[in-house]
N, C-alpha and C positions, 0 to 999 in steps of 0.2 A: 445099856443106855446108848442112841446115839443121836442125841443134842448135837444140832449143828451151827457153824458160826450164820448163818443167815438166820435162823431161828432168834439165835442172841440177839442178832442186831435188828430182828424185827420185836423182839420183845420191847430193847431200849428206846427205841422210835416210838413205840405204842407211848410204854413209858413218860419219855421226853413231852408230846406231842398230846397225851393224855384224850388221844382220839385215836381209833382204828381205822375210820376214812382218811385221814392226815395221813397218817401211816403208812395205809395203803397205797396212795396217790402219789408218797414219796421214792417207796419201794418198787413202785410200775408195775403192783399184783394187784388183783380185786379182792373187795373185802372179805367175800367168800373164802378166798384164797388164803388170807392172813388170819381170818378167824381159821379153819382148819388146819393152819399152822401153829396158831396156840393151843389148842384142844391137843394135838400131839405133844405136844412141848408140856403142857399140864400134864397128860398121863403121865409122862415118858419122870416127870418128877413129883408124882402123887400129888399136888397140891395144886390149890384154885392161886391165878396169880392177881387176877383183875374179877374187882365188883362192878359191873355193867348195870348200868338202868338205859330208860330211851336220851335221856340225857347229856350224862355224863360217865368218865371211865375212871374207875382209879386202883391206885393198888392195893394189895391183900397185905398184911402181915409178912407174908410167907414172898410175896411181889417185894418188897422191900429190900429184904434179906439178900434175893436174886440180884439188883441192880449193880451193885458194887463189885459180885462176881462178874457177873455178866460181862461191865464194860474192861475188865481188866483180860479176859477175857478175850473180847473182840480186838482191845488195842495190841496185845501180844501177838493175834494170829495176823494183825495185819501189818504191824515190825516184822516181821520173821517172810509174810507174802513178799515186803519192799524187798527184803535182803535179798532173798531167794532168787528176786527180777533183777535186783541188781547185777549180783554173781551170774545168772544168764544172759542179762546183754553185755556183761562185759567180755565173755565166753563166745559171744556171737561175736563180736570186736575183734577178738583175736584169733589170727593162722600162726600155729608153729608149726615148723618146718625144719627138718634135719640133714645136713648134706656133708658130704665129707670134707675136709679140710683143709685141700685143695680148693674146690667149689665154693666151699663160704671164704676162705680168703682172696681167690683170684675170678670168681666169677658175681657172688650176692653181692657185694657192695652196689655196683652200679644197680643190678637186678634188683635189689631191693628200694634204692631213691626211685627206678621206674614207677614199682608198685606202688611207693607211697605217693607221685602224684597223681597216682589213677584212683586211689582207694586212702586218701587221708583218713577215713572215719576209722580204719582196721589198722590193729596195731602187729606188727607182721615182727615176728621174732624166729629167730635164724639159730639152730642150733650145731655147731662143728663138732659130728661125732662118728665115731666109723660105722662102716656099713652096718656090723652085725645090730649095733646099738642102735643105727636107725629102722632098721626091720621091728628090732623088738618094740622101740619105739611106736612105730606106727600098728605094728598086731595091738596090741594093747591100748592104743587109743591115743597114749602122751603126743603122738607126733598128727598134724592133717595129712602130711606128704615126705614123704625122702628123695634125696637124691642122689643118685651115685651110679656107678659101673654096677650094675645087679645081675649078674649073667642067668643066673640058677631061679625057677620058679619057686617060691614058697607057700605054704599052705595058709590061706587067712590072707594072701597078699595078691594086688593086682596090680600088675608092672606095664605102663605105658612108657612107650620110645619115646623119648625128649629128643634125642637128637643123635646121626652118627659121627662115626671119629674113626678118622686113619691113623695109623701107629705112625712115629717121626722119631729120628735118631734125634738125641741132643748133646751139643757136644758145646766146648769152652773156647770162646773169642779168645784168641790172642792179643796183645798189647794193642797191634796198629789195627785193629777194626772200628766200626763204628759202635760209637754206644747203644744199650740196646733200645732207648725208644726213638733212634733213627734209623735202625735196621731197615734193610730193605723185609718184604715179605719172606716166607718160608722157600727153600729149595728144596732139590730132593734126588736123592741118591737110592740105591739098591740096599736090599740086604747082604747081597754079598762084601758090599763094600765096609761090612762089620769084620771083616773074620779076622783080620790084625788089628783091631782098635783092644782097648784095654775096657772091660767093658764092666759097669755095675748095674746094680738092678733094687728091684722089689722084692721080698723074702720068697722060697718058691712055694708055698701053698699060698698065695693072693693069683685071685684070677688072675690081673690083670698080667701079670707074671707068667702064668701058666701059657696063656695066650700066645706071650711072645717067645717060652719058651718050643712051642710048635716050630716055630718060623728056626730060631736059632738051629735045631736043630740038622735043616736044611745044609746050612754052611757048617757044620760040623762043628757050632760053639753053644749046642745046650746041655745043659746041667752040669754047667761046672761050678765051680767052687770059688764062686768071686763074692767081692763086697756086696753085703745087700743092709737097706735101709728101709725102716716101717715109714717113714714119715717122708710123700713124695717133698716138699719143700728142703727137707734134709737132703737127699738125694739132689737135689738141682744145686745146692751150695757144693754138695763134693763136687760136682761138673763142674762149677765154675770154675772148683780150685783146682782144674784139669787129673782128678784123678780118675778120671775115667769116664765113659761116651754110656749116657742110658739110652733104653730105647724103654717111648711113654706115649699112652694116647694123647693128641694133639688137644686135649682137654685142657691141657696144659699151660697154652700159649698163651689165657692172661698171665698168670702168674712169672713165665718167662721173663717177660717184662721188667720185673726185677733181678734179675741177674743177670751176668754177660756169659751169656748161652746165646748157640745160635739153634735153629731147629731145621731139620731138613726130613717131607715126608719119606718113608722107606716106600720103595716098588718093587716090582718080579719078584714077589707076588705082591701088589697092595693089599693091606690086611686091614681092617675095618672092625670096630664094635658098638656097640649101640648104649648109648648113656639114658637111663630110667627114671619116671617119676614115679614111685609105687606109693599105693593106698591105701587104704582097708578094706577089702573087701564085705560089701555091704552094706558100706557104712558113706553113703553120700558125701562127697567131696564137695568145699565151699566153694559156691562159683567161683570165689575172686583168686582162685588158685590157679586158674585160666591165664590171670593175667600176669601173675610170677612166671609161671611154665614159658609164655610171650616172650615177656623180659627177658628170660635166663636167653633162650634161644638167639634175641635179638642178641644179645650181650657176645656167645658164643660166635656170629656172624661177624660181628664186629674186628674178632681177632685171626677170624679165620684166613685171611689176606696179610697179616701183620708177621 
């Protein structure tokens, strides 16, 4: 059997209306139309529903029986249509976005009131999670965009440059400096000028880590055996509390801002890497993602001088 809900609701109209021109007229089909829509709908249920003369239309026994079904019927499929639309525009409504936690603490705040005066109707939700979690994230669908340090391509994923970044020593103001949101802009020193500082870092399997431990190398201080922390903002408190000098992509520099760090880019050689907005591959990006990616970059510009 397949009885369909326009069938139902052309029956209860017939029904209601106890004319097949009414019906019709209501329905926007011709009467032709609706009649060979009941003749199917009788087969499809062995029974005559409607006694027709030139007259008049009315129901059968068996037409009876049907309406009660019928309208419970129609009104259930069309609860469940409402919800369905609902849960899809609110699903249109919303971008979630994953970015690591540096980034959602020191960069989406402002990035995000951007977006929301550009796009009040979309409700943009930020999620601080690490790289791998925003990969999986985004393969699978939970995420529209990630952001982060992505050096490596992955499969199912499509990585667009957000922006670059020079690597900057960061080291801990001492007493009589100024505080940090008077600081003057960033300085900038060599690598060499690492090779006696007390130095802490990122764990050594994180890119960003690896990265710099290339360069360390040069000056004869990579892969040694110093303090490392997962959590860049845990690392910027040990600097404060001058226990030792990182070196960090200058991605960094809102969140500096909160602590009395100073940052100075590193030179001979400048070393640079490229910060990602990856997607799903395939899977069409929401326009209004355009204007977060904006934001963020504006946001980044803004501290780039600071």
């Amino acid at each position: 059997m397949n009885v369909t809900q326009r069938q139902m609701q052309a029956f209860l109209d017939i029904a209601r209306l106890s004319s097949f021109t009414r019906a019709a007229e209501r329905l926007h089909i011709t009467q032709s139309g609706l009649s060979a829509m009941m003749r199917d709908l009788e087969e499809q249920l062995k029974c005559r529903l409607f006694d027709r003369t030139t007259r008049s239309v009315s129901l059968t026994a068996e037409g009876l029986q049907l309406v009660p079904v019928a309208s419970r019927i129609v009104a259930e499929l069309a609860s469940v249509s409402d919800a369905i639309s609902q849960i899809t525009s609110t699903a249109q409504r919303t971008l979630t976005v994953g970015a690591t936690p540096i980034i959602a603490d020191g960069v989406m705040p402002s990035a995000a009131a951007a977006f929301r005066r550009a796009h009040p109707q979309i409700n943009l939700r930020i999620r601080d999670l690490s790289r791998q979690a925003i990969q999986e994230g985004v393969a699978n669908g939970a995420l529209d965009a990630g952001y982060g340090a992505f050096f490596k391509e992955s499969s199912g994923i499509a990585r667009t440059p957000l922006a670059e970044f020079a690597m900057c020593a960061v080291s801990p103001l001492d007493s009589k400096e100024k505080a940090p949101r008077a600081r003057p802009g960033p300085g900038q020193t060599d690598w060499s000028a690492l090779r006696d500082q007390p130095l802490i870092g990122l764990p050594p399997d994180n890119p960003v880590q690896e990265l710099i431990e290339e360069q360390l190398r040069r000056i004869g201080r990579g892969d040694e055996d110093r303090p490392v922390y997962e959590n860049f903002q845990t690392l910027l408190a040990m600097v404060e509390a001058g226990l030792g000098v990182a070196v960090l992509p200058s991605f960094i520099a809102p969140a500096c801002r909160r602590y009395r760090v100073r940052i100075a880019l590193l030179s001979a050689p400048a070393v640079s890497l490229n910060f990602y907005e990856i997607t799903r591959k395939g899977r069409p990006p929401p326009e209004a993602l355009s204007t977060l990616a904006d934001s963020m970059r504006a946001e980044f510009d803004a501290h780039a001088g600071q």
